[in-house]
PABA-491415 format. One line per field, with one value per residue (C-alpha): residue number from 1; residue in one letter; chain; x, y, z. Coordinates in nm, 3 decimals. Example, Ala and Ser with C-alpha at 12.3 -4.5 7.8 and 13.67 -1.06 7.14 Angstrom:
2
pos: (1 | 2)
code: (a | s)
unit: (A | A)
px: (1.230 | 1.367)
py: (-0.450 | -0.106)
pz: (0.780 | 0.714)
//
This chain:
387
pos: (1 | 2 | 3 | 4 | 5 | 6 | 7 | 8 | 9 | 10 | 11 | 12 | 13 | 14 | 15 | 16 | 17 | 18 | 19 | 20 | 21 | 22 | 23 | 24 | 25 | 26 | 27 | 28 | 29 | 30 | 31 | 32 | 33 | 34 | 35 | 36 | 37 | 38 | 39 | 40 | 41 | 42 | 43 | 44 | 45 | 46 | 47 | 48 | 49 | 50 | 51 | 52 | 53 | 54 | 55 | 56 | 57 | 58 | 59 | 60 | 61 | 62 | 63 | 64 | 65 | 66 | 67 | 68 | 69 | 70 | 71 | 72 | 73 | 74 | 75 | 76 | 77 | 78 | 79 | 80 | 81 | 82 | 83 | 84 | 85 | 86 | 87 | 88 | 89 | 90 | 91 | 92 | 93 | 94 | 95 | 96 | 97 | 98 | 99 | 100 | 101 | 102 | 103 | 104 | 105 | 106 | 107 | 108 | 109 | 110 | 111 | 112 | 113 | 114 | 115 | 116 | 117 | 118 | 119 | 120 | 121 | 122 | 123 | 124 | 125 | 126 | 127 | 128 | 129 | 130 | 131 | 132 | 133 | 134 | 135 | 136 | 137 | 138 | 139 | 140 | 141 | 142 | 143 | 144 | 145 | 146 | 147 | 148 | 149 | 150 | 151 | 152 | 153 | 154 | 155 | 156 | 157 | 158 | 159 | 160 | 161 | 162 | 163 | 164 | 165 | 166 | 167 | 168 | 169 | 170 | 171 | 172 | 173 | 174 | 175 | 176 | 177 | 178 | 179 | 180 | 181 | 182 | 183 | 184 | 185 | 186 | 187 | 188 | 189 | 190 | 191 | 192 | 193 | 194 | 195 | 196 | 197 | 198 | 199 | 200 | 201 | 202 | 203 | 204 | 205 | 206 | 207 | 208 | 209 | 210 | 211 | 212 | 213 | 214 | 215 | 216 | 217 | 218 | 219 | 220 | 221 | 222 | 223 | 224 | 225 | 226 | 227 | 228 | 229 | 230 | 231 | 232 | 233 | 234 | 235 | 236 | 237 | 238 | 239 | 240 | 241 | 242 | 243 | 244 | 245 | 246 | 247 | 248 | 249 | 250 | 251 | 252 | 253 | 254 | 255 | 256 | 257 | 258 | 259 | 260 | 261 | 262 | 263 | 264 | 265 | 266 | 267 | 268 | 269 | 270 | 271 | 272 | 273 | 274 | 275 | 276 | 277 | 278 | 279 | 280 | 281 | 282 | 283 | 284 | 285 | 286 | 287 | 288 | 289 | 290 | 291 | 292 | 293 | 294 | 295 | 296 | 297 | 298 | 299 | 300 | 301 | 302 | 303 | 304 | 305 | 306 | 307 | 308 | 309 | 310 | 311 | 312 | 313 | 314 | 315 | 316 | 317 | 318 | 319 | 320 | 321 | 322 | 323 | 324 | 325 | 326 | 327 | 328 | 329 | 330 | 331 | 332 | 333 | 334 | 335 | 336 | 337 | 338 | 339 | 340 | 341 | 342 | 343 | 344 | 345 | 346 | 347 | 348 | 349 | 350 | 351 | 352 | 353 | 354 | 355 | 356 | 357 | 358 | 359 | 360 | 361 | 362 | 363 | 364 | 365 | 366 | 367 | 368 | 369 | 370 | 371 | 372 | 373 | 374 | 375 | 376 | 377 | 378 | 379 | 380 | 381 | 382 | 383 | 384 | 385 | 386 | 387)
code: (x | x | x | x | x | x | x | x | x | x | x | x | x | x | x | x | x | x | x | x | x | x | x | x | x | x | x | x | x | x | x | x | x | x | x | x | x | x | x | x | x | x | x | x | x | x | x | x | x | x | x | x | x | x | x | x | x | x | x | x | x | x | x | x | x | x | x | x | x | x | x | x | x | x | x | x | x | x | x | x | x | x | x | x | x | x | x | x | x | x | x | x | x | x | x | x | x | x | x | x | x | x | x | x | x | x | x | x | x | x | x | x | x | x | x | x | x | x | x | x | x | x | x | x | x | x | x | x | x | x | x | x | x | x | x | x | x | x | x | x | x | x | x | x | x | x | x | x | x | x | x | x | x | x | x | x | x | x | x | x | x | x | x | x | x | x | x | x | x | x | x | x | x | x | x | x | x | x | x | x | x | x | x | x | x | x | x | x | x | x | x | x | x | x | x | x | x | x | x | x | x | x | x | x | x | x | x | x | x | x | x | x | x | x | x | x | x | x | x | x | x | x | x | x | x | x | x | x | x | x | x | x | x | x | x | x | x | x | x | x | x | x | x | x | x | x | x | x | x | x | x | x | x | x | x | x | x | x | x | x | x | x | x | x | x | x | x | x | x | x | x | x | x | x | x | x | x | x | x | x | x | x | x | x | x | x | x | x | x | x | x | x | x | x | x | x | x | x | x | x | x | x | x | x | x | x | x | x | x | x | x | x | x | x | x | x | x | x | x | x | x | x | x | x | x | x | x | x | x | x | x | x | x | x | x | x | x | x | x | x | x | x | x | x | x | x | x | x | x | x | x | x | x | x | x | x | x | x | x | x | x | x | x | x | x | x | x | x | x | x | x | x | x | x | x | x | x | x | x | x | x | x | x | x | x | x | x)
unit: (A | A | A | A | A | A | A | A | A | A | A | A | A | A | A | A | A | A | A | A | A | A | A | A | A | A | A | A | A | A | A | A | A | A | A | A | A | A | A | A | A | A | A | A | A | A | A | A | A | A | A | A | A | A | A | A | A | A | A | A | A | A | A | A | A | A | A | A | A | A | A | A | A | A | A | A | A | A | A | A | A | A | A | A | A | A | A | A | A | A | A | A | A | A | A | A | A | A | A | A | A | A | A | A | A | A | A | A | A | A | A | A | A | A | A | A | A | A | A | A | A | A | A | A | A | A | A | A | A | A | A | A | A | A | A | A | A | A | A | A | A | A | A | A | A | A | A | A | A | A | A | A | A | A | A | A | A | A | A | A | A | A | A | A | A | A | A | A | A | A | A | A | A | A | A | A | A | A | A | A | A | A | A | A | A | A | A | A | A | A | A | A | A | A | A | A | A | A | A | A | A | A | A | A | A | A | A | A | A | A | A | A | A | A | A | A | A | A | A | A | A | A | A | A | A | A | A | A | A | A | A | A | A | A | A | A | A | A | A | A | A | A | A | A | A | A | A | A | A | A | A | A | A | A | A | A | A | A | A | A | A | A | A | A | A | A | A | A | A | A | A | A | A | A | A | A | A | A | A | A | A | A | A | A | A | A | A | A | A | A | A | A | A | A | A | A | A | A | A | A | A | A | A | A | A | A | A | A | A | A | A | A | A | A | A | A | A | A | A | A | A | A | A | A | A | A | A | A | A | A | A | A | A | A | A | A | A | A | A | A | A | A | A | A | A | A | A | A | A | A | A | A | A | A | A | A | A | A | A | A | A | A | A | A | A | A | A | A | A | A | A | A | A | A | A | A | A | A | A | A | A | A | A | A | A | A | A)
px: (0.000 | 0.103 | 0.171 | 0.200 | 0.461 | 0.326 | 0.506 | 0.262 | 0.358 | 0.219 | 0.205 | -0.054 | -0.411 | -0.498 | -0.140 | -0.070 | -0.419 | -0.400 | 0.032 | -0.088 | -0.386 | -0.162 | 0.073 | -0.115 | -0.173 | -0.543 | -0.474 | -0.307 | -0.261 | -0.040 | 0.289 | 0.410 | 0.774 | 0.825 | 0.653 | 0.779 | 0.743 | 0.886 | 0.775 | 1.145 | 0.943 | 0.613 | 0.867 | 1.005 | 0.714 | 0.616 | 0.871 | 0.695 | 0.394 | 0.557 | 0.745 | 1.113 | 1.182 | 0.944 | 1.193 | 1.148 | 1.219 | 1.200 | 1.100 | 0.889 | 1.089 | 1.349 | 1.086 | 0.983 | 1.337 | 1.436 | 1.288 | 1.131 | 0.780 | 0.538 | 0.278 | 0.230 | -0.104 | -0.069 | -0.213 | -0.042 | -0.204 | -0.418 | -0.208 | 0.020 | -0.158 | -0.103 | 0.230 | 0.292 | 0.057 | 0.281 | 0.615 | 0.536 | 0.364 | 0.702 | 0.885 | 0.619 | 0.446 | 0.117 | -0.104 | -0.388 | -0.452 | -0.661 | -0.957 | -0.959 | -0.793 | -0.638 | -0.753 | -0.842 | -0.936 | -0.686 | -0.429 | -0.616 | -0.713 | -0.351 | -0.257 | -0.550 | -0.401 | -0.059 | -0.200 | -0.330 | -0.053 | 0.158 | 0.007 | -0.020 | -0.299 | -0.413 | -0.693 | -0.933 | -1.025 | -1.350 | -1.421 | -1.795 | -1.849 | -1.782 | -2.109 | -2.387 | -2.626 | -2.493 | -2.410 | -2.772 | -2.890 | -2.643 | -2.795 | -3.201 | -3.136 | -2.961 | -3.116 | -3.412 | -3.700 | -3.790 | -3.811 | -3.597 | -3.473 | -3.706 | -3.530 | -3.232 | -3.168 | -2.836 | -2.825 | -2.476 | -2.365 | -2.276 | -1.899 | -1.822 | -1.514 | -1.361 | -1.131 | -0.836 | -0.871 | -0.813 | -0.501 | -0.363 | -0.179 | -0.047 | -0.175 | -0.514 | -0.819 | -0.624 | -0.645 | -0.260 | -0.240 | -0.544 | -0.747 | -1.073 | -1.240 | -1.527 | -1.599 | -1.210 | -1.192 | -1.460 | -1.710 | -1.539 | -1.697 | -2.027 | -2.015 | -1.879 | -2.186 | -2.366 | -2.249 | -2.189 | -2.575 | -2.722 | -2.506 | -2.364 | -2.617 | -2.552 | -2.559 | -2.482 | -2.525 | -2.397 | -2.347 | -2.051 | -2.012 | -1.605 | -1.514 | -1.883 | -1.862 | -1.460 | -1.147 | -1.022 | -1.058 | -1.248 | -1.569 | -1.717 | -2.090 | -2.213 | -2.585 | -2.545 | -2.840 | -2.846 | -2.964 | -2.970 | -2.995 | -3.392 | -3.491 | -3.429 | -3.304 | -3.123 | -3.000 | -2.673 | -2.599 | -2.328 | -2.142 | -1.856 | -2.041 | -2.377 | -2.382 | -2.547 | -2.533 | -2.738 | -2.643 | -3.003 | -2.992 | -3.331 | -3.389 | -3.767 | -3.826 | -4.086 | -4.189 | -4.153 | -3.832 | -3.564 | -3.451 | -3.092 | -3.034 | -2.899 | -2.741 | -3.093 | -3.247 | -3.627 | -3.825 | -4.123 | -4.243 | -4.542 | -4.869 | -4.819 | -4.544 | -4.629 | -4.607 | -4.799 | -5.133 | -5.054 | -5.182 | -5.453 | -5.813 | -5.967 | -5.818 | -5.909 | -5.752 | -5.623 | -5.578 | -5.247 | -5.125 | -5.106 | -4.774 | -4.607 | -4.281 | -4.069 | -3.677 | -3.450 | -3.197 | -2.869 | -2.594 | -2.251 | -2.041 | -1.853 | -1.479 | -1.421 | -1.076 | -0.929 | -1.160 | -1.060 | -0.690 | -0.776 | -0.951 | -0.634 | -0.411 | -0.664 | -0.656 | -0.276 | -0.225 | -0.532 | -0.668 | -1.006 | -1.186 | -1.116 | -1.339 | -1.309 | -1.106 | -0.849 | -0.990 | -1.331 | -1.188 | -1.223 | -1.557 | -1.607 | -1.390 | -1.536 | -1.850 | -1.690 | -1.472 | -1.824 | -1.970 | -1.659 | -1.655 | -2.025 | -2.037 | -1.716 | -1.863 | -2.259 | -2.391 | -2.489 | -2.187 | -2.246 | -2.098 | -1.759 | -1.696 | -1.419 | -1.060 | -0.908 | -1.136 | -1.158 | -0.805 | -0.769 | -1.020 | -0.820 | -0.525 | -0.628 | -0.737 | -0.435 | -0.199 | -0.400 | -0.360 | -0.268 | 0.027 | -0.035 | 0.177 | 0.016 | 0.030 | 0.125 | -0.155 | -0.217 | -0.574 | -0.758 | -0.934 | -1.231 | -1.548 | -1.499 | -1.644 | -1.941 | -2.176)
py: (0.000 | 0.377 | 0.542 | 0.935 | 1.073 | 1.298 | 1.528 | 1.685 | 2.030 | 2.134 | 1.851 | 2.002 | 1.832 | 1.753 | 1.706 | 1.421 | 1.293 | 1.294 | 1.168 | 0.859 | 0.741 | 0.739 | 0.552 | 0.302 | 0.243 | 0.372 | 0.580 | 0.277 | 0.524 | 0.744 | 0.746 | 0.926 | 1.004 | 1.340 | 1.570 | 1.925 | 2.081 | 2.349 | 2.287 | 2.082 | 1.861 | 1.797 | 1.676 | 1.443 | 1.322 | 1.196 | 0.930 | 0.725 | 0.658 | 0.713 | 0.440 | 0.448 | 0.555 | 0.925 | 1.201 | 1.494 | 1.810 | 2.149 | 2.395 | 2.363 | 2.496 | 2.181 | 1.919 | 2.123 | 2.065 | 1.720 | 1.585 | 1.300 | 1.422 | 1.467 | 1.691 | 1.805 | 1.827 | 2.157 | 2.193 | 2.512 | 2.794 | 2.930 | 3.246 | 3.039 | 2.863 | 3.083 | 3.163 | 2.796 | 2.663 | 2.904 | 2.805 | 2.448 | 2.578 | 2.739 | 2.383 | 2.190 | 2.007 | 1.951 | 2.076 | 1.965 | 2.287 | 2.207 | 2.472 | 2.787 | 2.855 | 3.143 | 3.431 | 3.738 | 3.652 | 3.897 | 3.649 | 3.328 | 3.559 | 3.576 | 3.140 | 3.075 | 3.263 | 3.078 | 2.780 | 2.828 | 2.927 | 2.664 | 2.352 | 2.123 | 1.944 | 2.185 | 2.074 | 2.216 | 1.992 | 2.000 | 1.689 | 1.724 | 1.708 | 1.331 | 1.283 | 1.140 | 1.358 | 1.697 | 1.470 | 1.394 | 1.789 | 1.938 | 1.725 | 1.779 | 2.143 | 2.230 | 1.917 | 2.185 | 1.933 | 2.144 | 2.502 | 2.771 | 2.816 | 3.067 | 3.012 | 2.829 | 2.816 | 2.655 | 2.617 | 2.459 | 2.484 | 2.154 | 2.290 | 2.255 | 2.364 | 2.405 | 2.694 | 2.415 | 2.360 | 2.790 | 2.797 | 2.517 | 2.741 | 3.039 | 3.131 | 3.036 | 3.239 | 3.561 | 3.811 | 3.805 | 3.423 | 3.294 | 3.597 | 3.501 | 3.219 | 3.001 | 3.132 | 3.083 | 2.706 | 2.536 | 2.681 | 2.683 | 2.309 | 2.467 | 2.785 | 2.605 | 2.313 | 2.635 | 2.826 | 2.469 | 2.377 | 2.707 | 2.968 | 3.251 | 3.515 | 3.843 | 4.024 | 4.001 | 4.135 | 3.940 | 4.008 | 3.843 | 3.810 | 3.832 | 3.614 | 3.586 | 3.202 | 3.197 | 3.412 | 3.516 | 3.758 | 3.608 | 3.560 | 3.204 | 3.347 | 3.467 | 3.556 | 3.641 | 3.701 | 3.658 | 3.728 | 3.594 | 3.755 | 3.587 | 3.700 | 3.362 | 3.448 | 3.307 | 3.290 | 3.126 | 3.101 | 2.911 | 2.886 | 2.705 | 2.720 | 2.540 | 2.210 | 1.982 | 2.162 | 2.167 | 2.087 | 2.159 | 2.282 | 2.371 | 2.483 | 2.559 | 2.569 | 2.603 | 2.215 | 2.193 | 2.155 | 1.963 | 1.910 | 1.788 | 1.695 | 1.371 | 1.239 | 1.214 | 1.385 | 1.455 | 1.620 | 1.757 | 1.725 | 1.968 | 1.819 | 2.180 | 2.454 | 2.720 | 2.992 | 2.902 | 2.764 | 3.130 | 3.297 | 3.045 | 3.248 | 2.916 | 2.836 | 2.997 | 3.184 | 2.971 | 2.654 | 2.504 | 2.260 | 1.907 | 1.788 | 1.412 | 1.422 | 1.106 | 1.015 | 1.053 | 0.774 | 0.833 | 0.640 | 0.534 | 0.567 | 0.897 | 0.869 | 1.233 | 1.323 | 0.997 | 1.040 | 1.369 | 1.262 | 0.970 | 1.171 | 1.409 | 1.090 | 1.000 | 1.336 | 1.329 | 0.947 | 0.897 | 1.209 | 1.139 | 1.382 | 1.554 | 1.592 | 2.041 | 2.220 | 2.453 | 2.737 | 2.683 | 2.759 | 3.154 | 3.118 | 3.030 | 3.254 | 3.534 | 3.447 | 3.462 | 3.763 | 3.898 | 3.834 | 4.004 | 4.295 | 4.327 | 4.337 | 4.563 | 4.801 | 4.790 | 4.742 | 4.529 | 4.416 | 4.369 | 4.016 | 3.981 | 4.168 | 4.469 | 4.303 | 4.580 | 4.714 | 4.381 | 4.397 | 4.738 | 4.643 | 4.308 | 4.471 | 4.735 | 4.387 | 4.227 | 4.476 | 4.523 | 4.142 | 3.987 | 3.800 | 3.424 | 3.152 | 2.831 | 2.467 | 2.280 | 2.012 | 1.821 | 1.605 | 1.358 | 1.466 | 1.179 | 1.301 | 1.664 | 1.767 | 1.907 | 1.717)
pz: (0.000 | -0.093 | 0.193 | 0.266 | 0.462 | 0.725 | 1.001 | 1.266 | 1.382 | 1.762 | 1.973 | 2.242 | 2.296 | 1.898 | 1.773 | 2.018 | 1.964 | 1.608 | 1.636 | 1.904 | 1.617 | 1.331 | 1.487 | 1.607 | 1.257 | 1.275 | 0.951 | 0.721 | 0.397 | 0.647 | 0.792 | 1.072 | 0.995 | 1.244 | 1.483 | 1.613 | 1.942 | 2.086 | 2.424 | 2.513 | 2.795 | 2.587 | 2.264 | 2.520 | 2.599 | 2.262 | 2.292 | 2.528 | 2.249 | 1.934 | 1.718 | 1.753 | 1.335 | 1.422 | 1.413 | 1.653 | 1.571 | 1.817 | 1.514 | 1.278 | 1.050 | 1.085 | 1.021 | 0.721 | 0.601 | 0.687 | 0.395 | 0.571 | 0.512 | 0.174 | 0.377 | 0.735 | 0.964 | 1.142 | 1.510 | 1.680 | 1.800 | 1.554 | 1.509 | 1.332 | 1.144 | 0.802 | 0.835 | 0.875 | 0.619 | 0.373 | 0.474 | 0.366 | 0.073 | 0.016 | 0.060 | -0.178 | 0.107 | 0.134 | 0.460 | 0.670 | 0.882 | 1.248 | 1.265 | 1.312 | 0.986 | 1.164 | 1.316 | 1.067 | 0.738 | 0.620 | 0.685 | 0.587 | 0.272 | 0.138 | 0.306 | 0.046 | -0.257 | -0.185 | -0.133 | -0.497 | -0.676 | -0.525 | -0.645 | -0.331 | -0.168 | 0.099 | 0.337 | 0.660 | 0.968 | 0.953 | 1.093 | 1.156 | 0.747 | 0.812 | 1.040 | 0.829 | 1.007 | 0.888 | 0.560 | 0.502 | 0.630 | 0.389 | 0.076 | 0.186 | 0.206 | -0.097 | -0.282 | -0.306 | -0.224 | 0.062 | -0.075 | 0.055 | 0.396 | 0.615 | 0.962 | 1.138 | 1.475 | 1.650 | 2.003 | 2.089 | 2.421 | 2.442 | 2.443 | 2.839 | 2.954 | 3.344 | 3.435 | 3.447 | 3.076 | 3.030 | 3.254 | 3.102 | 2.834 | 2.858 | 2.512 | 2.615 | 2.633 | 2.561 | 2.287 | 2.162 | 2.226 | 2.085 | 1.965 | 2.056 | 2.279 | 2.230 | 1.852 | 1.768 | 1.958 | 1.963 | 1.712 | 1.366 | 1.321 | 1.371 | 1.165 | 0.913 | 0.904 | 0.938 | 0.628 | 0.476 | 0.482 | 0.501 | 0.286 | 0.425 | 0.586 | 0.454 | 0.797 | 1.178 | 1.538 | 1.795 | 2.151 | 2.280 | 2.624 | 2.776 | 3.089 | 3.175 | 3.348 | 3.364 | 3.445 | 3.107 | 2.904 | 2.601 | 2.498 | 2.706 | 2.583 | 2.252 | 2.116 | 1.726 | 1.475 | 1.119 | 0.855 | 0.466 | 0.134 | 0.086 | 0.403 | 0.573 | 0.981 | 1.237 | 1.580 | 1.659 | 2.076 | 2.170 | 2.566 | 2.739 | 3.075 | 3.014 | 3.184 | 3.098 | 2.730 | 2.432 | 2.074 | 1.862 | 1.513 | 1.343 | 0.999 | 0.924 | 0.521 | 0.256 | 0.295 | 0.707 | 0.948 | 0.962 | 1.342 | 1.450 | 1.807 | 2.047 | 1.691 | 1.548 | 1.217 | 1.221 | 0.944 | 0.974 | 0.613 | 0.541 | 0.284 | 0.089 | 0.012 | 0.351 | 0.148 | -0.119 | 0.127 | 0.379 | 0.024 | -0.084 | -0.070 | 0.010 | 0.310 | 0.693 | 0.887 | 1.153 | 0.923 | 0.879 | 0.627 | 0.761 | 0.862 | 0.969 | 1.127 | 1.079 | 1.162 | 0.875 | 0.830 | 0.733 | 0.586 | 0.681 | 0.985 | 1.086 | 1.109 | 1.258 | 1.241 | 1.108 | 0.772 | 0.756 | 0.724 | 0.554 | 0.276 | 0.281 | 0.228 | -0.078 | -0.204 | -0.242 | -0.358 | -0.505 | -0.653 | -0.418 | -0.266 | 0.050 | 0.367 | 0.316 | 0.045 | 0.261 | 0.073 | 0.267 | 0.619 | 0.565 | 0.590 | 0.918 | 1.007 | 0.844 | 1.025 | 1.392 | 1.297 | 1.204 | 1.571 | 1.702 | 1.552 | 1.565 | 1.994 | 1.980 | 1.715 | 1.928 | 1.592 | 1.244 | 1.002 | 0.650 | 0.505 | 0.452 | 0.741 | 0.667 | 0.716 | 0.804 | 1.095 | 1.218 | 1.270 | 1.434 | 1.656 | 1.759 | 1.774 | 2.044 | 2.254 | 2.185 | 2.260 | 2.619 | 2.658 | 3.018 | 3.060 | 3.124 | 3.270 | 3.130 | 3.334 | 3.037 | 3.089 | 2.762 | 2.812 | 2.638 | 2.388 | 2.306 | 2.330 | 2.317 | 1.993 | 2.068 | 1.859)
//
């Protein structure tokens, strides 16, 4: 079997998860041939679960140049992200880039043109396009069977995290380190399902709520509304503090709703188009079409993050399709830079947000940053996805 030679860069809480999988051969189209840290006591770590042959490196810049690898995942901080996607751009390697793409689409904005001109694979983490639930939502709604979208609603606070988890770097949960909190960590997966199954709403105001339920400085509870180009709306409220959380995502259309929640798909398929029967003279006033709701099944299993690298393997020895085009991971990110400078502004943004306000207004917050002295703690990461 062809495999591909991969080096992981960031060996924190997804960089070891994703190092100790491949290696235990979970991945069989991939090879792990290096990883770089530049923690010195986390890279020593690695050689308690890592075969004997994986090279470690302390920059990523060496493993980059060792010419032991054909492409490298890449699961820093997200500030670094872009500048390290385009240094092995530079070198000819192809890159799987861990959400966010970054943190201001200015940045992502010129990774994506370099990506393009260089000629390499270049792939997002999106590992919640491999659940057949989104699958199946994604192909109902923009199948067209069900009309256009009039509403969607996303409740996902199912993103619990303790005040150990935030002082466990010291780039956590801080402006300069991370630039952003729950929108920037956890939720790319979601906007992006969003935006991937809906479109991209044409305007937002969010309120975004900054050390709220824990001691940092970042946003740990966000209310946004939006808004779409044929009227459709939205709410979007997402929180690191609600326990037990919620992870419900409703999208009403022309033919009924679709409703996703405990892993479960439910439509509620209307007898007639709504807006055609709200305008028929023969109906009354308080009649409603008829309506049977019924479970939707879906198909296959969801490999999460090993599809996604599996699909990135294909991609590159295969010429297969991957899980999300690298391109794709601006707009997520234009989305939460959208809710951000929204709440800081006290006001609506127009879609794309403007790159260069958004990153004034970071900026100021950055530069005001607290210094942090991180724990180091790296923890298991199963189960932790949200959905």
């Amino acid at each position: 079997m062809k495999q591909l030679k991969l080096g992981i860069i960031g060996m924190g809480n997804m960089g070891s998860s994703h190092a100790k999988k491949i290696a235990a051969g979970d991945v069989p189209e991939v090879r792990l041939t290096a990883v770089a840290e530049r923690e010195p006591d986390r890279l020593a770590r690695t050689k308690a679960y890592l075969p004997a042959h994986t090279a470690l490196f302390d920059t990523p810049e060496a493993l980059m140049d060792s010419g032991l690898c054909d492409a490298v995942l890449i699961a820093t901080p997200h500030y670094e992200h872009p500048s390290l996607a385009i240094k092995a751009f530079e070198r000819g390697l192809h890159v799987l880039c861990e959400k966010p793409a970054g943190v201001y689409a200015k940045q992502v904005r010129e990774m994506n043109e370099r990506a393009a001109s260089s000629g390499v694979v270049f792939a997002m983490m999106f590992n919640q396009r491999t659940n057949p639930v989104y699958r199946k939502m994604h192909e109902l709604v923009n199948g067209g069977e069900l009309g256009a979208i009039k509403r969607v609603n996303w409740i996902i606070t199912d993103w619990y995290r303790t005040q150990v988890y935030y002082d466990s770097g010291s780039w956590r949960a801080t402006w300069a380190g991370e630039g952003g909190g729950v929108l920037l960590n956890q939720c790319p997966h979601n906007l992006d399902l969003l935006q991937w199954i809906c479109g991209m709403p044409s305007r937002v105001r969010a309120f975004c709520h900054n050390g709220k339920w824990h001691d940092i400085e970042v946003e740990d509870d966000v209310t946004a509304y939006l808004e779409f180009d044929n009227g459709a709306t939205g709410v979007f409220v997402t929180s690191t503090a609600d326990c037990p959380g919620t992870n419900r995502l409703e999208i009403t259309l022309e033919w009924g709703k679709l409703v996703c929640e405990h892993d479960k798909l439910t439509l509620y398929k209307l007898d007639r188009n709504e807006r055609e029967f709200c305008f028929d003279k023969n109906v009354g006033g308080f009649e409603r079409p008829s309506w049977a709701a019924h479970e939707i099944e879906t198909e296959g299993e969801d490999p999460k993050h090993l599809g996604v690298i599996a699909a990135f393997a294909g991609r590159i020895l295969n010429g297969t399709p991957l899980t999300a085009e690298g391109a794709e991971g601006i707009r997520s990110l234009e989305l939460s830079n959208a809710m951000h400078l929204s709440s800081w502004l006290e006001r609506t943004v127009d879609m794309p947000p403007d790159e260069e306000l958004f990153l004034a207004e970071l900026n100021k917050r950055a530069a005001a940053s607290r210094h942090k002295t991180g724990t180091g703690a790296v923890f298991r990461t199963e189960g932790s996805y949200g959905a």
